[in-house]
C-alpha positions as CSV (number, residue, x, y, z in Angstrom):
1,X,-33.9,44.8,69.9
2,X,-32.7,45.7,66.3
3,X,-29.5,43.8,66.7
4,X,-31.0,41.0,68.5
5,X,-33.7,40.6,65.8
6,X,-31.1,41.1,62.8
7,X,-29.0,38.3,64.4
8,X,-32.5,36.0,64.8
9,X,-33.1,36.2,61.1
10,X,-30.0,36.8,59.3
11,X,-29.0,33.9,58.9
12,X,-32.7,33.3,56.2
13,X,-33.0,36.6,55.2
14,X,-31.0,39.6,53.8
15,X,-31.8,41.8,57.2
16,X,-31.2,45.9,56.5
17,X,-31.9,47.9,59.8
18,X,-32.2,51.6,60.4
19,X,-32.8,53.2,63.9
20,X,-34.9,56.4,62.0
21,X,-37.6,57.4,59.8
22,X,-35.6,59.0,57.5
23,X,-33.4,56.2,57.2
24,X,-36.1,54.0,56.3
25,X,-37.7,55.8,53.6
26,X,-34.0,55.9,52.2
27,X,-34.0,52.4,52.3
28,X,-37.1,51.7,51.0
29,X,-36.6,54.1,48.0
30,X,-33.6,52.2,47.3
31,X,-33.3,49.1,48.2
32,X,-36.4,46.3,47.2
33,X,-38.2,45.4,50.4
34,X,-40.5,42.4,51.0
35,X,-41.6,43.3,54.6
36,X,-40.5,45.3,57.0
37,X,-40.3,45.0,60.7
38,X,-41.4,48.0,63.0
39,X,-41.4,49.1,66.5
40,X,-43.3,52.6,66.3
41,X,-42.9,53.4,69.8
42,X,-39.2,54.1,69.4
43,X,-39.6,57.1,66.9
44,X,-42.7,58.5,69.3
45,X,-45.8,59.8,66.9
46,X,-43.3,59.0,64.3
47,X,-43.2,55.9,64.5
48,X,-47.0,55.7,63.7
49,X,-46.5,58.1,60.9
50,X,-43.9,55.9,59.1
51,X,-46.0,52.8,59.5
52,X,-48.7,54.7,57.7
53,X,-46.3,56.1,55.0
54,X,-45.0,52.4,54.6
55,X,-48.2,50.5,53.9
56,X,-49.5,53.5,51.5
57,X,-46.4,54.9,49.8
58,X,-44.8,51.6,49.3
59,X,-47.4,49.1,49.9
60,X,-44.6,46.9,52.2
61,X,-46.6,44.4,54.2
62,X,-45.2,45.7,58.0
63,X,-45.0,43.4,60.9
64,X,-44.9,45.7,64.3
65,X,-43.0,44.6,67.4
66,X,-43.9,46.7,70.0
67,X,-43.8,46.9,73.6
68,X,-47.1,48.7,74.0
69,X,-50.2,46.4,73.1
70,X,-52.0,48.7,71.1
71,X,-53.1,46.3,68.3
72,X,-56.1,48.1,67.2
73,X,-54.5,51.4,66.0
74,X,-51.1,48.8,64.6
75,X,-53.7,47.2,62.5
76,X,-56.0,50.1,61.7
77,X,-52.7,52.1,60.1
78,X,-51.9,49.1,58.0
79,X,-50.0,46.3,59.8
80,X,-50.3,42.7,58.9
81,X,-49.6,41.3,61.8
82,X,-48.5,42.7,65.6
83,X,-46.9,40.9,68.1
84,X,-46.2,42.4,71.2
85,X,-43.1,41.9,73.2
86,X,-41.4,40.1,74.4
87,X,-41.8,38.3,71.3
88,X,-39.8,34.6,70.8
89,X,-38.0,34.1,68.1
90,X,-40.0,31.1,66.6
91,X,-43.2,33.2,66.8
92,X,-41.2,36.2,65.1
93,X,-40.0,33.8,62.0
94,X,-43.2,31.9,62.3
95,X,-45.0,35.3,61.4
96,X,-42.7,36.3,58.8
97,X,-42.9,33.1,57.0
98,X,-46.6,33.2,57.3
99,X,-46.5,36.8,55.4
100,X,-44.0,36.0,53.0
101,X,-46.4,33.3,52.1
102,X,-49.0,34.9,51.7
103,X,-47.3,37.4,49.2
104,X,-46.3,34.7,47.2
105,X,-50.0,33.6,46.6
């Protein structure tokens, strides 16, 4: 799903991907990120974690893809939006835009 979603929106946005927590704290310590796109079931517990040390530690507005349709604890730890897949690609740049937009206001 990384791949496939860098392809969908690479061609709008600068699209960095990472397949680790550690790697994307690196990235967001270095790079600037508008939003980040999260699967949290792929790192396990971690994957929660990370969301929760992205929306506090680098208040990133975080967009979660996940498989499992857990919205409640997705929003609870700080997502802005949570789409569950499979997940089209107009709904995925459809959300995007709308939260880009609404960092922009």
């Amino acid at each position: 799903m990384l791949a496939l979603y860098a392809e969908i929106l690479h061609s709008d946005y600068h699209v960095l991907t990472c397949s680790n927590s550690q790697d994307a704290t690196g990235i967001l310590a270095e790079e600037s990120v508008q939003l980040v796109i999260l699967e949290p079931a792929v790192g396990g517990q971690y994957g929660w974690e990370l969301l929760r040390t992205i929306t506090g530690e680098y208040s990133v507005p975080v967009i979660v893809c996940s498989a499992l349709d857990d919205r409640k604890s997705g929003l609870e730890a700080g997502a802005v939006a949570y789409l569950v897949k499979p997940v089209l690609s107009t709904a995925l740049r459809e959300v995007l835009r709308n939260v880009l937009s609404e960092l922009r206001r």
